[in-house]
NUTORMAR-968376 format. One record per residue (C-alpha): chain; x, y, z; residue in one letter. Coordinates in nm, 2 decimals, padded with zeros to 4 digits, always signed. Layout:
BEGIN
('A',(X,Y,Z),'A')
...
! end
This chain:
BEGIN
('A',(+11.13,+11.66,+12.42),'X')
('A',(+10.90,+11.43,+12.29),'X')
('A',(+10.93,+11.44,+11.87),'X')
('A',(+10.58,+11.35,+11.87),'X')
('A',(+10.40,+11.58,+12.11),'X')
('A',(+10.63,+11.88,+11.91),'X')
('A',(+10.43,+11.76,+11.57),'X')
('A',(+10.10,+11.71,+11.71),'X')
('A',(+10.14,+12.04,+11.87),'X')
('A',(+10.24,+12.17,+11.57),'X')
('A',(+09.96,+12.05,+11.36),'X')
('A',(+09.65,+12.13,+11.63),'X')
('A',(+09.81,+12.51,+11.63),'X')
('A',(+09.81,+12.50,+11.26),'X')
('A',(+09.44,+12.35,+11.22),'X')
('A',(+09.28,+12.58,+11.52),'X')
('A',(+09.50,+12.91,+11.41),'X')
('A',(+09.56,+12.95,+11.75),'X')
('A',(+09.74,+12.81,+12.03),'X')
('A',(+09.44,+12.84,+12.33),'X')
('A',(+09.21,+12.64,+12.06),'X')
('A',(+09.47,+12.42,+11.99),'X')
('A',(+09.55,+12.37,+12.37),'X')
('A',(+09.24,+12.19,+12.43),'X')
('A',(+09.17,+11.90,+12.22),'X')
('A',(+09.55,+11.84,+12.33),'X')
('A',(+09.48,+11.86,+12.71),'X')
('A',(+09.79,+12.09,+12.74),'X')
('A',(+09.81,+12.44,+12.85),'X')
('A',(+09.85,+12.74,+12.61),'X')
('A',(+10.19,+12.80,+12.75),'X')
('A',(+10.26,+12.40,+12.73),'X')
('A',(+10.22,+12.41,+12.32),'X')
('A',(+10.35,+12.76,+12.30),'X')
('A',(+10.69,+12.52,+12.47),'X')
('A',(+10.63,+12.25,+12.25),'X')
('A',(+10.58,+12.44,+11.90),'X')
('A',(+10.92,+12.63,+11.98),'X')
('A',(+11.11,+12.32,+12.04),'X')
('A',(+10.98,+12.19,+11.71),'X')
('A',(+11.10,+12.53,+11.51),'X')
('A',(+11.44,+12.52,+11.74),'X')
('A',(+11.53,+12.15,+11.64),'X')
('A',(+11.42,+12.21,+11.27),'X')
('A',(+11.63,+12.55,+11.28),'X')
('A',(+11.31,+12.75,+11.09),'X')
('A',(+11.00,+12.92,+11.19),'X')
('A',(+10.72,+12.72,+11.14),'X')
('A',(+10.46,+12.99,+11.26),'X')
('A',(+10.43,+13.38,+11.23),'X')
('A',(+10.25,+13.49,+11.58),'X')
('A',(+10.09,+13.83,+11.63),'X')
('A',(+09.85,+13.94,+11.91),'X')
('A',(+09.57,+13.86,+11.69),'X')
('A',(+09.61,+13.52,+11.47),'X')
('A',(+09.89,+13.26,+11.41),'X')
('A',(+09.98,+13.21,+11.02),'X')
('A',(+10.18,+12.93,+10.89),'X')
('A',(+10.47,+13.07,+10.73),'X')
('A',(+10.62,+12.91,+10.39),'X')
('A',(+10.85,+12.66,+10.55),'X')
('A',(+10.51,+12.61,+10.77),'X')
('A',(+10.32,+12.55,+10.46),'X')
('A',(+10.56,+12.26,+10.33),'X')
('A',(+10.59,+12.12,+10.66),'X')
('A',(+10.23,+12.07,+10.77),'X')
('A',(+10.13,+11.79,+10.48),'X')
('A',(+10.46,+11.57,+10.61),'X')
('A',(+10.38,+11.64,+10.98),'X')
('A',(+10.05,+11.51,+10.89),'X')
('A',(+10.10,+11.22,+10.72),'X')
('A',(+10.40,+11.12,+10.96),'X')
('A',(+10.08,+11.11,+11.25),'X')
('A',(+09.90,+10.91,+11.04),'X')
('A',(+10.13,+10.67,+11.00),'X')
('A',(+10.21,+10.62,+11.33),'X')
('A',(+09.79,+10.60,+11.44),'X')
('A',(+09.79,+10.34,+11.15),'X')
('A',(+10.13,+10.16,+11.31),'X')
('A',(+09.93,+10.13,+11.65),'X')
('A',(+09.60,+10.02,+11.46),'X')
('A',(+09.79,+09.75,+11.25),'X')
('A',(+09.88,+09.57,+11.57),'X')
('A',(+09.51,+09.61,+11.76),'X')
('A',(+09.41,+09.53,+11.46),'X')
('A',(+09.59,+09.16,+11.45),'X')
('A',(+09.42,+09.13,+11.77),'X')
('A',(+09.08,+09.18,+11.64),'X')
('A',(+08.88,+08.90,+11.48),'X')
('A',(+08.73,+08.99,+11.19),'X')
('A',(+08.35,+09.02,+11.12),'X')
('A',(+08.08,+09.22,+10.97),'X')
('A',(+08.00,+09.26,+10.61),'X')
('A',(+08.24,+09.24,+10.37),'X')
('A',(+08.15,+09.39,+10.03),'X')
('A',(+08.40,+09.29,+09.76),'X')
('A',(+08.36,+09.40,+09.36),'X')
('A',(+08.52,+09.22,+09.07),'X')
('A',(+08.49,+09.19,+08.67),'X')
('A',(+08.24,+08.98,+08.58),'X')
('A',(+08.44,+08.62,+08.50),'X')
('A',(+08.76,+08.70,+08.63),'X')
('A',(+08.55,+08.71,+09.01),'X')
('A',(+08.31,+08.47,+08.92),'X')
('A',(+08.66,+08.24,+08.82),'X')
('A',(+08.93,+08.38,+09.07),'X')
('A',(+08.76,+08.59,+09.31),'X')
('A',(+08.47,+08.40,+09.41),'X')
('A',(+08.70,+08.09,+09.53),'X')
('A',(+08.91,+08.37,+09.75),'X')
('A',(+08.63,+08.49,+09.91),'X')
('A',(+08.48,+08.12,+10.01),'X')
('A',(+08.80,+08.06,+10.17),'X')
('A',(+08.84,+08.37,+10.34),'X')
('A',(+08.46,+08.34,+10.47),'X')
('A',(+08.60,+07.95,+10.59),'X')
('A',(+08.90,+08.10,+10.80),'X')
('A',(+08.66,+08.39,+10.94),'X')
('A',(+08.31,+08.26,+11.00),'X')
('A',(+08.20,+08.61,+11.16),'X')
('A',(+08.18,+08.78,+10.84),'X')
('A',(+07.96,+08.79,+10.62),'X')
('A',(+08.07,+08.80,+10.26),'X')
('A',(+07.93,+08.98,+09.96),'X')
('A',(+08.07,+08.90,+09.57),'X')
('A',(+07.96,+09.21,+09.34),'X')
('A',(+08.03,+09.10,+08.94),'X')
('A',(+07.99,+09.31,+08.65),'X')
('A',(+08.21,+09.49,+08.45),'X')
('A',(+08.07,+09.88,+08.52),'X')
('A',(+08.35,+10.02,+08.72),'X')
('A',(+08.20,+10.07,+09.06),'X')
('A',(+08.26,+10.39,+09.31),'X')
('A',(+08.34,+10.19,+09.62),'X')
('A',(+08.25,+10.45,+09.87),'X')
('A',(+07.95,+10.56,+09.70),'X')
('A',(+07.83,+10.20,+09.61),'X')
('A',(+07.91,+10.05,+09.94),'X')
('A',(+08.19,+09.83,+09.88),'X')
('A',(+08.46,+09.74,+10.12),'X')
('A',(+08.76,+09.61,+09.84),'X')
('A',(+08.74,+09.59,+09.45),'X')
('A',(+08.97,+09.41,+09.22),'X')
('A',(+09.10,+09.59,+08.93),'X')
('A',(+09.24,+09.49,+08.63),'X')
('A',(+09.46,+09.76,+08.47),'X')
('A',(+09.66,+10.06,+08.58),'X')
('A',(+09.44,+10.32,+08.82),'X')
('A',(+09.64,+10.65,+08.67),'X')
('A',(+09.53,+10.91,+08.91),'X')
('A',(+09.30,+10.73,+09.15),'X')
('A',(+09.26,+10.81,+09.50),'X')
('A',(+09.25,+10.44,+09.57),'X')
('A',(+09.50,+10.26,+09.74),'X')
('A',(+09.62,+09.94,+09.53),'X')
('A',(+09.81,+09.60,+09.63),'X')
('A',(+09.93,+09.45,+09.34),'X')
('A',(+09.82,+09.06,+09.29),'X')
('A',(+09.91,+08.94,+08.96),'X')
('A',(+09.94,+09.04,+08.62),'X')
('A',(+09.72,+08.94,+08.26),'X')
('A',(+09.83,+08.97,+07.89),'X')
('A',(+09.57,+09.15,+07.64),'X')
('A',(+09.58,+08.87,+07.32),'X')
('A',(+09.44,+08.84,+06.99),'X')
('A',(+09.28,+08.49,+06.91),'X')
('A',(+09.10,+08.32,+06.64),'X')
('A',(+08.99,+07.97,+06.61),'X')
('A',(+09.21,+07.73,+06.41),'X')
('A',(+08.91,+07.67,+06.16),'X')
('A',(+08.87,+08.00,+06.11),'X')
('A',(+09.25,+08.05,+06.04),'X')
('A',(+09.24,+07.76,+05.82),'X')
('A',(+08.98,+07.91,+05.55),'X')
('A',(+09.10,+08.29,+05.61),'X')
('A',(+09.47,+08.27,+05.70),'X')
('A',(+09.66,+08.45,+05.97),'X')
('A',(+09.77,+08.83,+05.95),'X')
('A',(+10.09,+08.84,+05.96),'X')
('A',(+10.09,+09.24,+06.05),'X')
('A',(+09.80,+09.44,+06.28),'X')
('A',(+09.76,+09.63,+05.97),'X')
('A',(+09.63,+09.30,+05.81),'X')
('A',(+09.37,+09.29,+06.09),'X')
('A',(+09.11,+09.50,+05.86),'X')
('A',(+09.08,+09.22,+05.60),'X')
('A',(+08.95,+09.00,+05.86),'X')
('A',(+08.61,+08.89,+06.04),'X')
('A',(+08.66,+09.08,+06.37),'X')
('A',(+08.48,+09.03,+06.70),'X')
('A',(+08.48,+09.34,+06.92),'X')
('A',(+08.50,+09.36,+07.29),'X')
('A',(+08.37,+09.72,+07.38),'X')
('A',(+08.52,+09.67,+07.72),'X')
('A',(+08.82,+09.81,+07.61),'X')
('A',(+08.69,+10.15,+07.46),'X')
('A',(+08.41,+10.19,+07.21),'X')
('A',(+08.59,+10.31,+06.94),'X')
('A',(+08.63,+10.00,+06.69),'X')
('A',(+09.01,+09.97,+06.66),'X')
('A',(+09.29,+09.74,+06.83),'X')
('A',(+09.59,+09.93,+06.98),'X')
('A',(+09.92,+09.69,+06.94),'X')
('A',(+10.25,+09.79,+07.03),'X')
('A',(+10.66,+09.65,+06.93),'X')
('A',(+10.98,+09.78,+07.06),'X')
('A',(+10.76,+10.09,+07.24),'X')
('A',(+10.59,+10.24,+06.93),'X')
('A',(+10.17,+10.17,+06.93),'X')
('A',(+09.97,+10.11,+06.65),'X')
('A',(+09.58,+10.18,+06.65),'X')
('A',(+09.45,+09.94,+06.42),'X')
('A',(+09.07,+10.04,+06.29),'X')
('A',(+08.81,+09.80,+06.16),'X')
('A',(+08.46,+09.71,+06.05),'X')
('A',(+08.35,+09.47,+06.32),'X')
('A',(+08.12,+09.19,+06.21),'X')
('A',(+07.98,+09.18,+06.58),'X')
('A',(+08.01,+09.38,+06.86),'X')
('A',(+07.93,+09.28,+07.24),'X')
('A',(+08.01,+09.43,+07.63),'X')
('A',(+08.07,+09.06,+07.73),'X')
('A',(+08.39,+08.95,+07.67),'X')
('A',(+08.29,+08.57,+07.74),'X')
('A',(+08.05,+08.62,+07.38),'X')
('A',(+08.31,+08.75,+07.20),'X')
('A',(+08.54,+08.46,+07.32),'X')
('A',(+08.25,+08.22,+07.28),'X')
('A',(+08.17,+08.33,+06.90),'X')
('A',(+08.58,+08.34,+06.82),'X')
('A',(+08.54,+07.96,+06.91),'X')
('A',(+08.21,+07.90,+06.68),'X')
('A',(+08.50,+08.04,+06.40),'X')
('A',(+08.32,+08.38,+06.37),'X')
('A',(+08.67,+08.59,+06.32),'X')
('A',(+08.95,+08.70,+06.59),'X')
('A',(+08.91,+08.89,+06.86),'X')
('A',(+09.08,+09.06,+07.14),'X')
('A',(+09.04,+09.02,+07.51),'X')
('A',(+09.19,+08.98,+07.83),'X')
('A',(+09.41,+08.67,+07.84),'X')
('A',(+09.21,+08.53,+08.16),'X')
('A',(+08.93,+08.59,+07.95),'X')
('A',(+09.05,+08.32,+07.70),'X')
('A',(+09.30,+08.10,+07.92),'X')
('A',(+09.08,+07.79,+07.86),'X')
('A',(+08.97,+07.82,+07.54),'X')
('A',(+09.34,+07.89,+07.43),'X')
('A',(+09.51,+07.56,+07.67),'X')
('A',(+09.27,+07.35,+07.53),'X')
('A',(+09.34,+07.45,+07.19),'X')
('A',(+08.95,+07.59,+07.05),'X')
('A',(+09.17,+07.93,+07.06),'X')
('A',(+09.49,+08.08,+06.92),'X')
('A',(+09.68,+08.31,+06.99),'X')
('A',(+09.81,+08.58,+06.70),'X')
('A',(+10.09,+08.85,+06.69),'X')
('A',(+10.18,+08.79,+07.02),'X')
('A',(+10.50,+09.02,+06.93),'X')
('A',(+10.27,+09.28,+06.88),'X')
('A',(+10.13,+09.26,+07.20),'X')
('A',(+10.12,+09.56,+07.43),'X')
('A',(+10.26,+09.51,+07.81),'X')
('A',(+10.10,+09.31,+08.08),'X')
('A',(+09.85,+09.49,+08.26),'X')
('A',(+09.83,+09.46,+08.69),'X')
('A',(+09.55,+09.27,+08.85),'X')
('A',(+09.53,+09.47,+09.21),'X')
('A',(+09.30,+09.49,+09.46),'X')
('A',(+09.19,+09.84,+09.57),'X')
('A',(+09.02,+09.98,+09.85),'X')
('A',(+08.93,+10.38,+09.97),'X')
('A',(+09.22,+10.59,+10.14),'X')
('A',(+09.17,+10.59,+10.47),'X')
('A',(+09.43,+10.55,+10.66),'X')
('A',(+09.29,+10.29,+10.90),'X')
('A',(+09.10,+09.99,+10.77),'X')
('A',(+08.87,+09.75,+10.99),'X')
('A',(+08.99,+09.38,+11.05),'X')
('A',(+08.76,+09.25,+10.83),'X')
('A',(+08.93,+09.46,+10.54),'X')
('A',(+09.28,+09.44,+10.63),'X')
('A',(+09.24,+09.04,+10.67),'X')
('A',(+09.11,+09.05,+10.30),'X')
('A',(+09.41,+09.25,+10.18),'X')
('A',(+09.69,+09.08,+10.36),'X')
('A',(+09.51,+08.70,+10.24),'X')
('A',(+09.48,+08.82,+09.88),'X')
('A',(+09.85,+08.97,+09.87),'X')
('A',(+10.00,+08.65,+10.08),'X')
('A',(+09.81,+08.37,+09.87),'X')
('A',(+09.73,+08.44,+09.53),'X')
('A',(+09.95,+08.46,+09.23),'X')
('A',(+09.75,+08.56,+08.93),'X')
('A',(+09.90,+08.56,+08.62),'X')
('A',(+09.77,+08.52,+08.28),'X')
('A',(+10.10,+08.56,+08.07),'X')
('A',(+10.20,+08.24,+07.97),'X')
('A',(+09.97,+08.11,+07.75),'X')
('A',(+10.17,+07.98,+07.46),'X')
! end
């Protein structure tokens, strides 16, 4: 008997409490899913479903089952979507968020050349550094820098970025370099409140962290000021390695204790859960994956 038909039988009876109720969306008979349920419980050697005359129950084994039954249709409907999907030119709106310089740097020139390969859609770059809700907000796809925890999101991991601390060499010259984070707090500091609001530095060596507090001499939610005012020799400051990769090749930026650095964070591009995406969306994903390799981790 069809493995399939036995779990979406399964999972209609489960959802409707009933097999009549679940009989119909299926186009079956009552007797047809009774057939189909019992093949399922017989192959799987447990009872799936506790039947009396007036209600059908799932039973504990029932209980565990349903969320893999589930998600084992889902993948199949997204298996079948996947290919009609390939088949599908993309088009619409396409709604894509991303932090402030790294899209205005990185993601903007993605997005112009997916807009060249797919002329239908119509492309929309959101910057800023507020962490948007993408289903509330109305975006399609958001890139994230930094792990996502808990999230709901699905992710697709693109690249990777170092947080460094850098100073200008004039400013080293008159003040010196700290040779320790705990030296840190004798120094000019420029603080980035992207990375919390508390004014401390966490740094990290051989997997123990240090949280490093100071008196900040200026404080700013852009990191591209604090990187501009670390140039002008206004103290050190830490940020985001993207944030700094040109000030720091060209040489207006150092980089300090870079053994005291904690571990890369992911660059990934997230989008909401459901399980199948338009063309438009999927075309974004599988271009960004397949063509870009960001990473901000050697700097010197």
């Amino acid at each position: 008997m069809d493995r399939f038909a036995t779990l979406q039988a399964f999972v209609k009876v489960a959802e409707a409490k009933g097999f009549a109720a679940a009989a119909r969306p299926l186009a079956l008979s009552p007797s047809a899913v009774t057939r189909l349920v019992a093949a399922l419980e017989e192959r799987l050697g447990t009872r799936l479903l506790q039947r009396t005359t007036r209600s059908v129950t799932l039973t504990d084994e029932g209980e565990r089952y349903l969320p893999l039954a589930r998600r084992i249709l889902a993948d199949l409907d997204e298996a079948d979507a996947s290919l009609q999907a390939a088949r599908v030119a993309p088009s619409g709106r396409l709604v894509v968020a991303a932090p402030l310089a790294f899209g205005r740097f990185h993601v903007g020139p993605l997005l112009s050349a997916y807009l060249s390969r797919y002329p239908a859609v119509q492309g929309e770059l959101r910057l800023g550094d507020r962490l948007v809700n993408l289903v509330e907000d109305g975006v399609d796809l958001a890139i994230r820098i930094g792990h996502l925890g808990d999230s709901a999101l699905r992710s697709r991991r693109l690249g990777e970025t170092r947080r460094v601390l850098v100073a200008a060499p004039a400013y080293l010259e008159r003040h010196g370099s700290p040779l320790s984070p705990a030296a840190i707090a004798g120094h000019r500091c420029i603080h980035f409140s992207g990375f919390n609001a508390a004014h401390e530095w966490v740094f990290e060596r051989d997997g123990r962290r240090q949280r490093v507090g100071f008196t900040p001499s200026f404080v700013t939610n852009a990191a591209e000021s604090a990187v501009q005012h670390a140039i002008d020799g206004g103290g050190m400051t830490l940020v985001l390695a993207y944030q700094a990769a040109d000030a720091i090749r060209r040489g207006a930026l150092t980089i300090l204790l870079p053994e005291h650095e904690r571990p890369p964070s992911p660059i990934q591009i997230v989008y909401p859960t459901q399980r199948l995406l338009s063309a438009k969306v999927r075309a974004f994903v599988d271009m960004a994956v397949a063509e870009t390799r960001w990473s901000f981790t050697e700097l010197g």
